[in-house]
Backbone bond lengths (Angstrom), bond angles and torsions (degrees), N, CA, C in turn:
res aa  C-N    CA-C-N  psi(-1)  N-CA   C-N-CA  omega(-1)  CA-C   N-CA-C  phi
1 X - - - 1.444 - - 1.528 109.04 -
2 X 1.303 103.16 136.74 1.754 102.42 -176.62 1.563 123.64 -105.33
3 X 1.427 122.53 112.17 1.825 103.63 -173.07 1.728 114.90 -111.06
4 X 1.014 113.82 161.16 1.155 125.44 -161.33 2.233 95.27 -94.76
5 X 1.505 108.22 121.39 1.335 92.19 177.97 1.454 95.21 -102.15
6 X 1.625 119.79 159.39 1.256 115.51 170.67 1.644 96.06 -144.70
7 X 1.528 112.79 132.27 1.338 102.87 -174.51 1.692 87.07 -103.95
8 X 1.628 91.15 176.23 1.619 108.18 164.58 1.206 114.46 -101.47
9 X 1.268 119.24 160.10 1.697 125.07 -164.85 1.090 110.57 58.30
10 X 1.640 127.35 42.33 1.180 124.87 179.91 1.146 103.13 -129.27
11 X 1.558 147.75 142.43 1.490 166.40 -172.90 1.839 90.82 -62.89
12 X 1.425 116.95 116.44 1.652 109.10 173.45 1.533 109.72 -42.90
13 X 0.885 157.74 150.11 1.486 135.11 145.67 1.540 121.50 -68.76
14 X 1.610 99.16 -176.48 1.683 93.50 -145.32 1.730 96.37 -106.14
15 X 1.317 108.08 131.91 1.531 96.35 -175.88 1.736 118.61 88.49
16 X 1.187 129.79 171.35 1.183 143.23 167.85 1.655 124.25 -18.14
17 X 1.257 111.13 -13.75 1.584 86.72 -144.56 2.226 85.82 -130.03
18 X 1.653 73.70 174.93 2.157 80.86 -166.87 1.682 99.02 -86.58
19 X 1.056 114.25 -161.37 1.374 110.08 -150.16 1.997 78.13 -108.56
20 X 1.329 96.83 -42.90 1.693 102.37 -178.36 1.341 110.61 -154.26
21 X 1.709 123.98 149.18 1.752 116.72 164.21 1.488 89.17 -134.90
22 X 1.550 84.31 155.18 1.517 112.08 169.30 0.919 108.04 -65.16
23 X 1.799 131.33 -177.66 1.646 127.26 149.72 1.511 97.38 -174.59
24 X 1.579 122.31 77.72 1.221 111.20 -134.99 0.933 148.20 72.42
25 X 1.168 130.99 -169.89 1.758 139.10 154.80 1.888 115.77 -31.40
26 X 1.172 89.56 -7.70 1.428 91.32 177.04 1.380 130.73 -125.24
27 X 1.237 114.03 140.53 1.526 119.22 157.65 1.020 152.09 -124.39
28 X 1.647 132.00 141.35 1.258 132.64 -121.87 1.887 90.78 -131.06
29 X 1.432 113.64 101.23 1.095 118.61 163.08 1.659 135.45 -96.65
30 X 1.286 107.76 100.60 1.635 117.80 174.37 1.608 109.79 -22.33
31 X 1.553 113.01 137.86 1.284 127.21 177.03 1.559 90.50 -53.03
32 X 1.896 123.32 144.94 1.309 141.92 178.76 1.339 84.45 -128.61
33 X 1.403 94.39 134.38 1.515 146.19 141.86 1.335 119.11 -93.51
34 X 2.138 100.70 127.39 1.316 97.32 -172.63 1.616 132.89 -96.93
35 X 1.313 87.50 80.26 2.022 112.38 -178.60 1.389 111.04 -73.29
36 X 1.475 102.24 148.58 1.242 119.28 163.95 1.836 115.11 -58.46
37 X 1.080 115.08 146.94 1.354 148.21 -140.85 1.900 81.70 -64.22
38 X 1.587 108.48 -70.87 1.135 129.55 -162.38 1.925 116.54 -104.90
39 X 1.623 109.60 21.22 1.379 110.28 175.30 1.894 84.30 -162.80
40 X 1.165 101.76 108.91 1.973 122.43 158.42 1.530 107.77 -43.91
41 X 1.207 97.72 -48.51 1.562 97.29 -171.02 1.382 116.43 -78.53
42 X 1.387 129.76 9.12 1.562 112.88 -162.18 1.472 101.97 -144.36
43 X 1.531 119.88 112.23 1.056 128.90 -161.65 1.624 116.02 -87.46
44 X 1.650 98.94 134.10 2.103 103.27 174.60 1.396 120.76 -5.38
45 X 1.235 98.44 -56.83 1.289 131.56 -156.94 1.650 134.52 177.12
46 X 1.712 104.96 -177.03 1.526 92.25 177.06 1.251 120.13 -104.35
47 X 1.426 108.15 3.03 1.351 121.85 -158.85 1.383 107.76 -102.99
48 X 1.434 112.25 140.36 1.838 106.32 -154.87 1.686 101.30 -89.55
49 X 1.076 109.04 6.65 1.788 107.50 -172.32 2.151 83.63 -90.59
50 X 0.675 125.22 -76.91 1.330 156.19 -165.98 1.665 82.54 -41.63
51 X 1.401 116.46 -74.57 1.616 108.44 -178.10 1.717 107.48 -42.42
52 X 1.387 124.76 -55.37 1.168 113.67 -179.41 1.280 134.83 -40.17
53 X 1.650 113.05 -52.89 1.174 138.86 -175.32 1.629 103.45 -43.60
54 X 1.868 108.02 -55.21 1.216 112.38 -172.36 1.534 113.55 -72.64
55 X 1.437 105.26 -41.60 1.615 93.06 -176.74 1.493 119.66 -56.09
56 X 1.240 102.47 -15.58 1.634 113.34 -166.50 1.739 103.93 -90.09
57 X 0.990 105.47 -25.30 1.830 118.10 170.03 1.699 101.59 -66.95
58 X 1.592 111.00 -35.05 1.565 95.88 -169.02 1.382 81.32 -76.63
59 X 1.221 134.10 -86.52 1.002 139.53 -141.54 1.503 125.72 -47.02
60 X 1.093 119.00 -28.87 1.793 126.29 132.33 1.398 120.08 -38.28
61 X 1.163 101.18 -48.78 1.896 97.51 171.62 1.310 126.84 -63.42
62 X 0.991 88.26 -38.55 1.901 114.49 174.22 1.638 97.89 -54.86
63 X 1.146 120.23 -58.30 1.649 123.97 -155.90 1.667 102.69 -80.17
64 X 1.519 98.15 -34.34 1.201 112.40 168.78 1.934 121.57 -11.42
65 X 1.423 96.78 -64.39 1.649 130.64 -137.84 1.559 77.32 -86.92
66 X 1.214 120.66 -37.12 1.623 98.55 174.13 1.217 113.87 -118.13
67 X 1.521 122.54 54.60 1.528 127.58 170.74 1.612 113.98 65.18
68 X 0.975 108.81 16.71 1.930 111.50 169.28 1.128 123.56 -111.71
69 X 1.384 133.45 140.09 1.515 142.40 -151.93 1.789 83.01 -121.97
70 X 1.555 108.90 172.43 1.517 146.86 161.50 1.678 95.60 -37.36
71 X 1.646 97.93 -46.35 1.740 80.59 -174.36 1.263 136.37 -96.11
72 X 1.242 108.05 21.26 1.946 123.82 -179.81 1.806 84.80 -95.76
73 X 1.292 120.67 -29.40 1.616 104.19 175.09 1.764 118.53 -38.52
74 X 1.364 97.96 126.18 1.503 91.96 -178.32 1.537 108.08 -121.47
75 X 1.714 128.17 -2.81 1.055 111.02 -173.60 1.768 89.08 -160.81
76 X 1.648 131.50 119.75 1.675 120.99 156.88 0.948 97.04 -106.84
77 X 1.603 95.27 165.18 1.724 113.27 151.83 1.515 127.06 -122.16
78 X 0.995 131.92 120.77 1.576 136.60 -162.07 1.095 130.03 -78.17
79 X 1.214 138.35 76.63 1.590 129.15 -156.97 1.670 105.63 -83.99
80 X 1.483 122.49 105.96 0.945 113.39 178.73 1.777 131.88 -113.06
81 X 1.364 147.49 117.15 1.299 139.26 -136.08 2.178 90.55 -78.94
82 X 1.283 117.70 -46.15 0.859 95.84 168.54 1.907 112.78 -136.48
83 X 0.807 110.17 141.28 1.497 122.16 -175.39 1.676 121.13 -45.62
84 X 1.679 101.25 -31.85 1.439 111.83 -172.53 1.976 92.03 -75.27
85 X 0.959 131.45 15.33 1.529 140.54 171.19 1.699 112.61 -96.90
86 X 1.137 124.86 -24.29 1.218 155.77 171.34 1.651 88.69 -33.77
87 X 1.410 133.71 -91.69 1.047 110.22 -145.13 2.301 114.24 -89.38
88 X 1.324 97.83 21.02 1.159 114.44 161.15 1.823 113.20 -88.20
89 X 0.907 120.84 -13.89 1.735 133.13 -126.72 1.475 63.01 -125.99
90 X 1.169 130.36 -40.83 1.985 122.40 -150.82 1.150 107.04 -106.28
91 X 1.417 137.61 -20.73 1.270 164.36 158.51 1.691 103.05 -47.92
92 X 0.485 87.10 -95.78 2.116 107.25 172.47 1.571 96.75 -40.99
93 X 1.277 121.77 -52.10 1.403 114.07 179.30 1.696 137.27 -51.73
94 X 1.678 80.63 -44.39 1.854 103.50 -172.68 1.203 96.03 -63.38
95 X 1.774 114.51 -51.72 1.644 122.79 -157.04 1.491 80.32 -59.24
96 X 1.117 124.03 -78.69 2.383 132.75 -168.98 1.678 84.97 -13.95
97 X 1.304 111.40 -95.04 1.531 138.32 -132.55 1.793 101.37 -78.96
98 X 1.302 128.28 -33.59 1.618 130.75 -166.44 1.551 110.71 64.92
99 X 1.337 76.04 -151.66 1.819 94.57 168.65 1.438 128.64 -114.69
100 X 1.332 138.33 157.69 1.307 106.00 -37.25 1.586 132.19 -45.01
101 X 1.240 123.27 167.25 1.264 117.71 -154.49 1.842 89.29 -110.25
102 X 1.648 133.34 141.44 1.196 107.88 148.96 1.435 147.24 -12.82
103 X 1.180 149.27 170.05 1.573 144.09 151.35 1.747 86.20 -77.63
104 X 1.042 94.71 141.01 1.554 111.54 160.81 1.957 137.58 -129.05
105 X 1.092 99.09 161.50 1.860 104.88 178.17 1.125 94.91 -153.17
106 X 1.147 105.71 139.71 1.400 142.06 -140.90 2.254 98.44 -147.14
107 X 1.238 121.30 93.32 1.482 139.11 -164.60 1.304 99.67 -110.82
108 X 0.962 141.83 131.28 1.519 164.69 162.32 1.793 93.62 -93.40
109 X 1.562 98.55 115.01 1.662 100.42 177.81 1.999 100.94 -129.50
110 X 1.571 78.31 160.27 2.246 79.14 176.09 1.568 91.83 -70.03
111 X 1.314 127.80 -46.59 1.422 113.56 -143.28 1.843 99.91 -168.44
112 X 1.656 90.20 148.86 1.752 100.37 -169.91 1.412 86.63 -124.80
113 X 1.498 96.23 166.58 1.939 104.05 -176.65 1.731 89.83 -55.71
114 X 1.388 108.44 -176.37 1.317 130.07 151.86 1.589 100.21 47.30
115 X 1.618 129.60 10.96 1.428 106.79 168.97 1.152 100.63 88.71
116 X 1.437 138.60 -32.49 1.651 156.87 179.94 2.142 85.23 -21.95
117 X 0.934 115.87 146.46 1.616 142.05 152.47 1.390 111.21 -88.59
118 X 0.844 122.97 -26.03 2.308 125.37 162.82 0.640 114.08 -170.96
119 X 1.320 110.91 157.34 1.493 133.69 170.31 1.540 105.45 -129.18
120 X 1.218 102.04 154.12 1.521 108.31 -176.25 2.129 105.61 -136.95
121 X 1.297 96.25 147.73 1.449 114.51 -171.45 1.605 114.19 -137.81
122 X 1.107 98.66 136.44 1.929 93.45 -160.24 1.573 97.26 -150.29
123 X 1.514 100.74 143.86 1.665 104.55 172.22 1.366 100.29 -123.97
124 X 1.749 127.71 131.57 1.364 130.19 155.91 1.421 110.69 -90.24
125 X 1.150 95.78 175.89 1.600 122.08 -178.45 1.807 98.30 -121.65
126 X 1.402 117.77 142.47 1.427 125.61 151.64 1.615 126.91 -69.19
């Protein structure tokens, strides 16, 4: 059975889709964009350390709502506009996540909604 999580104090997401669903033991969190708290459309910042930080705050919030932290993450994927951001993007990450670290992927993309520099997408385990 599949459920839709939706935390509070969380940016609606943009388009169609839930913020996260269960499906089992698992959960499936929508790529985050790093928006302001109370406007979807208007990003942290331009700076890709700063986008991370925040997307990674939703996405804690997100896990939040059903008792899961940063560290039940068992697998992201990194959408990044350009790659030479990579070791800013990993910086901010290690400090977020520790050790062990998620499995990760790491995507070189033309372009994210809103101009965004990454987005990040992550599945935990219970």
């Amino acid at each position: 059975m599949k459920y839709a999580v939706n935390a509070r104090h969380v940016p609606e997401a943009l388009g169609s889709s839930s913020q996260g669903t269960t499906a089992g033991r698992f959960i499936f969190v929508s790529g985050q964009l790093p928006v302001e708290e109370h406007d979807n459309k208007k990003l942290v910042s331009d700076d890709v350390a700063q986008q991370v930080e925040r997307e990674l705050d939703i996405t804690a919030n997100i896990l939040s709502t059903i008792d899961l932290t940063l560290t039940d993450v068992a697998q992201t994927t990194v959408y990044l506009t350009d790659l030479n951001d990579f070791e800013a993007m990993d910086r901010v990450y290690a400090k977020r996540f520790g050790r062990p670290a998620p499995a990760r992927s790491v995507v070189e993309v033309q372009k994210l909604p809103l101009n965004a520099r990454v987005e990040i997408a992550c599945i935990a385990c219970r």
